[in-house]
N, C-alpha and C positions, 0 to 999 in steps of 0.2 A: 485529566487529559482527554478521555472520552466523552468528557463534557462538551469539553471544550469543541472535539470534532462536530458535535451534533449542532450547535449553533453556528457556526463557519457554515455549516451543509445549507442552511437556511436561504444564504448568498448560491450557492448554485442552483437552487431551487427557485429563488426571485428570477435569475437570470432565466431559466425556463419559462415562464409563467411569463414575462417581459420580449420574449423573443414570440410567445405564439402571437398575443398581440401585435407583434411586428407583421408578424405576415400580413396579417389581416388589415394593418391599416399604416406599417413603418411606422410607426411611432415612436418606438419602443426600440427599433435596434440603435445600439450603440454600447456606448461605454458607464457603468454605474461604481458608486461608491460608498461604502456602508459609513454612515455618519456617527461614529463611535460616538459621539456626546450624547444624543439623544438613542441610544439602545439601551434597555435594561434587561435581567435575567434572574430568574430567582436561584443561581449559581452564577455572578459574575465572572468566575474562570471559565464560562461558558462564551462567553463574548471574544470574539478573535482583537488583536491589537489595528489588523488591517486587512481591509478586502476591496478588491476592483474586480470587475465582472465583464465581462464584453460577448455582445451578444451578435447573432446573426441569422440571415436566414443563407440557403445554400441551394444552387441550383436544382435539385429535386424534391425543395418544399422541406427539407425538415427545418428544423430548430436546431443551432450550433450554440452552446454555450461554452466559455473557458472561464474559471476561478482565479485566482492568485491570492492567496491568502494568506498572512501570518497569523498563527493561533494564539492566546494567549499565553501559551511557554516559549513562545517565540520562532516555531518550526513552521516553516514555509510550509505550503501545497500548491500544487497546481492541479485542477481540475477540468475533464473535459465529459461535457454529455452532448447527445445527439440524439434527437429523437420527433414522433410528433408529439400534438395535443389531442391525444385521442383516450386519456384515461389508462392505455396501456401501459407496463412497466418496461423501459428502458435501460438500459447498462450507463451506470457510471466511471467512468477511468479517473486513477488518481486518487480516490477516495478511498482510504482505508474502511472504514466500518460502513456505510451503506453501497448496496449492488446493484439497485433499480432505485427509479422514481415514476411516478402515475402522476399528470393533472388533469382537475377537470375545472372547467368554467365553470363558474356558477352565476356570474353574471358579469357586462361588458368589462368592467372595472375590476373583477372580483375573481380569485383563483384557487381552489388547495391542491396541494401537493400533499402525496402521500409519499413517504421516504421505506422502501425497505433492506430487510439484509436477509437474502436467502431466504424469501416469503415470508419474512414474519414484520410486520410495522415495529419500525422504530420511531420512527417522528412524523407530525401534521403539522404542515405549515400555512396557513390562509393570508393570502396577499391583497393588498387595495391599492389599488394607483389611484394616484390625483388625480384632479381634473384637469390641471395646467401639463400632466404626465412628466413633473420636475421629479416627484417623489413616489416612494413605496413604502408601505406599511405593515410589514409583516408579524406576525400573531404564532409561535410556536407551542408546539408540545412533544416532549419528551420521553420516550419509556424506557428508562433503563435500571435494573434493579430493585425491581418492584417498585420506583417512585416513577410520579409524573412530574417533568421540572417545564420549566415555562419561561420565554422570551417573548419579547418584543423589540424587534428591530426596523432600523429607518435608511433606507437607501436612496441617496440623491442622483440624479442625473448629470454627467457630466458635459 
């Protein structure tokens, strides 16, 4: 089940990472959809059954993200963050096991996300948007229990 939570988190963090680009250029706000066929995870109970994302920017510049998610045991969430893109750690609502999230640019196309709980890293997630900005390509890691576990997930534009 905890798996499960840390790849779901994935989708609220593309949504970040997707909303600061918005500002910068609208591109990017709108509504996204995690493309279950093409996600893998080296714990498939880690991959939720369904997620839509919807992004926005809000009259004094931040970044508005909302999740809806079914996990792989089939328990909904709904998720909300708010924040900038300034590498600082922000508050999550909704999410059980992560409290903040940090991103930083690393380049126009290119994003990580740092996920923690009560300062300590739990997950990195590295995003790539297209070029046509149809798609997202995110690259995860995991620490829980002394392992590292690993995804890769694909979110299309809707």
């Amino acid at each position: 089940m905890r798996k499960a939570i840390f790849i779901i988190a994935a989708g609220i963090i593309l949504a970040l990472a997707l909303e600061t680009m918005a500002i910068e250029g609208n591109l990017f706000f709108g509504t996204w959809r995690l493309n279950t066929a093409k996600c893998k995870a080296s714990d498939p109970r880690m991959l939720p059954m369904l997620q839509t994302i919807t992004s926005e920017s809000t009259k004094n510049g931040l970044i508005r993200v909302m999740s809806d998610i079914v996990d792989a045991d089939g328990k909904e969430n709904h998720t909300f963050w708010q924040g900038k893109y300034d590498g600082k750690d922000y508050p999550i609502s909704g999410w059980p096991i992560w409290t903040t999230c940090a991103f930083t640019r690393i380049e126009p196309d290119t994003f990580v996300v740092v996920n923690k709980s009560h300062g300590q890293e739990i997950s990195r997630f590295r995003y790539i948007v297209s070029e046509d900005g149809k798609r997202v390509d995110c690259t995860g890691q995991y620490y829980t229990k002394g392992r590292e576990l690993t995804s890769f997930l694909v979110y299309d534009k809707l």
